[in-house]
C-alpha positions as CSV (number, residue, x, y, z in Angstrom):
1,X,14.1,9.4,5.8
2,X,17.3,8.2,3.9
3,X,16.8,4.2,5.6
4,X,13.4,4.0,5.6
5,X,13.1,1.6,2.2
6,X,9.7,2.8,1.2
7,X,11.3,6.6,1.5
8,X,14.0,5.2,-1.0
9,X,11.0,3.4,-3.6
10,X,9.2,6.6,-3.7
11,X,12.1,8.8,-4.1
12,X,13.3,6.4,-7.1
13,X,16.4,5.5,-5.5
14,X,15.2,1.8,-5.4
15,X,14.1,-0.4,-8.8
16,X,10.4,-1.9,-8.4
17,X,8.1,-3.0,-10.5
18,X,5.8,0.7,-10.4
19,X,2.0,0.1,-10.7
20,X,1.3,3.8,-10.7
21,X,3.1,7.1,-9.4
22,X,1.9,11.1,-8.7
23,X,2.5,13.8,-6.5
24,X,1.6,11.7,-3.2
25,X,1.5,8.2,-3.8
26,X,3.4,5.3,-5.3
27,X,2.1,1.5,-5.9
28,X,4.2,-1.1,-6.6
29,X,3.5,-4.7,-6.9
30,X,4.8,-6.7,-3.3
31,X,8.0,-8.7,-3.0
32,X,6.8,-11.5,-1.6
33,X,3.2,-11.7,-2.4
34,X,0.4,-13.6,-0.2
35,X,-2.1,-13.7,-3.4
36,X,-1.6,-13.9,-6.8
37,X,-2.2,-9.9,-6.9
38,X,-0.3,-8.1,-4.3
39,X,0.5,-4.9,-4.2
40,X,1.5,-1.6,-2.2
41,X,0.2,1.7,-1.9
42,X,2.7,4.1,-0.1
43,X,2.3,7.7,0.9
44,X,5.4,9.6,-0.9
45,X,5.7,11.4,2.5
46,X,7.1,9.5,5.2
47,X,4.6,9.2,7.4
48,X,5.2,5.7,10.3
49,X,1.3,4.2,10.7
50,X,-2.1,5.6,10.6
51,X,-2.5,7.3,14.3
52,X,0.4,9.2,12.8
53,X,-2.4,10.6,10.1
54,X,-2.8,14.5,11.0
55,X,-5.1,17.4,9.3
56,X,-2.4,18.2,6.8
57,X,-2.7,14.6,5.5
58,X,-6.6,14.9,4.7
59,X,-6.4,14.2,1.2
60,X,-4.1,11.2,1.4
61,X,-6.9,8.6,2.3
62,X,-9.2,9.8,-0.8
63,X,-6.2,9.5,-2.9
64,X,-5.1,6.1,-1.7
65,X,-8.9,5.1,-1.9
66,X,-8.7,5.9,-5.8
67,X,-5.7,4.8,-6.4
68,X,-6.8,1.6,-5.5
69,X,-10.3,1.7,-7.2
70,X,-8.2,2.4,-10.2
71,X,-5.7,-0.6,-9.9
72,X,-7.6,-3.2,-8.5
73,X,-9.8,-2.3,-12.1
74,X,-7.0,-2.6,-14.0
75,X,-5.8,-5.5,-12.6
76,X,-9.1,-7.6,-13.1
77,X,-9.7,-8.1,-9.1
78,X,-12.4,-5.7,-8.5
79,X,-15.4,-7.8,-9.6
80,X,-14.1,-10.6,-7.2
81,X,-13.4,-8.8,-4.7
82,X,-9.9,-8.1,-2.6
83,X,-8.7,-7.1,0.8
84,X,-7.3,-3.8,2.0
85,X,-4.7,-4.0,4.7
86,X,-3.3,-1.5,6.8
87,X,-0.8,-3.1,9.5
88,X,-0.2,-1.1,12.6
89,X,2.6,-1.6,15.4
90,X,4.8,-4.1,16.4
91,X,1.0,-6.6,17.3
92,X,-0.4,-5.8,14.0
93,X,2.4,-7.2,11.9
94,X,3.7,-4.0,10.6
95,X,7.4,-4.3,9.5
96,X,8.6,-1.0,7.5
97,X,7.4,1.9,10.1
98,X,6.4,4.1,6.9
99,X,2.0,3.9,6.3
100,X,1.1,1.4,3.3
101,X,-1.7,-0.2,2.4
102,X,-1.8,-3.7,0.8
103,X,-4.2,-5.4,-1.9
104,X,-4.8,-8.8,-2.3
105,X,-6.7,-10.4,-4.5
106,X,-6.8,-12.9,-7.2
107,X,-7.8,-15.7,-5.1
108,X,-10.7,-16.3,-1.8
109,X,-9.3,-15.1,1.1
110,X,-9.9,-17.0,4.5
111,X,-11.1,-15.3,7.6
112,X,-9.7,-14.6,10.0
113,X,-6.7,-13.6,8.5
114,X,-3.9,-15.0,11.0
C-alpha cells in the first residue's frame, strides 16, 4: 500500500535504522522509544492487525518469534527479560493499521501497562 509508512520501510523507500531484513520481515529500532531498547518487527506484506492473520500467513508468527529470539540476544535484553506488544484497533492503541510487534526492554517494566 503506497501510504501505509511501514509498506514504505519495508519496501526501502524510507531511511531507518534496519535491525535485520529477509524475505518476510523487517525490524527497525522505534522512533520514539518507551525503553531504552525499542524496536519493530513488521510483516513485509501489508497485512492491518492480527484478526487480519489468515492460513497463507502461517509461517509469519514463527518467523517473527525468531526474529525476535535473535535480536533481543543480540541486543543484551534477553536475560532480563522484555515485552512483546501487539496493539490492535483504535482501543488497543494501534496507530499505523499495518501488523507489528514491539520489544521493549532495557529497563523493568510496570504492570499494567496503561
Amino acid at each position: 500500500m503506497p501510504d501505509c509508512i511501514f509498506c514504505r520501510i519495508a519496501g526501502g523507500e524510507m531511511p531507518t535504522d534496519l535491525l535485520f531484513e529477509d524475505d518476510q520481515l523487517v525490524a527497525f529500532k522505534d522512533i520514539n522509544p518507551q525503553a531504552p531498547v525499542h524496536f519493530l518487527v513488521v510483516p513485509k506484506k501489508h497485512i492491518p492487525d492480527l484478526p487480519a492473520l489468515t492460513a497463507a500467513d502461517a509461517s509469519l508468527l514463527p518467523a517473527v518469534q525468531r526474529v525476535i529470539v535473535k535480536l533481543t540476544r543480540q541486543l543484551g535484553i534477553d536475560g532480563d527479560g522484555f515485552r512483546v506488544v501487539v496493539n490492535t484497533g483504535a482501543h488497543g492503541g494501534q496507530t499505523v493499521s499495518h501488523l507489528h510487534f514491539h520489544v521493549l526492554g532495557g529497563r523493568a517494566l510496570g504492570w499494567p501497562p496503561g
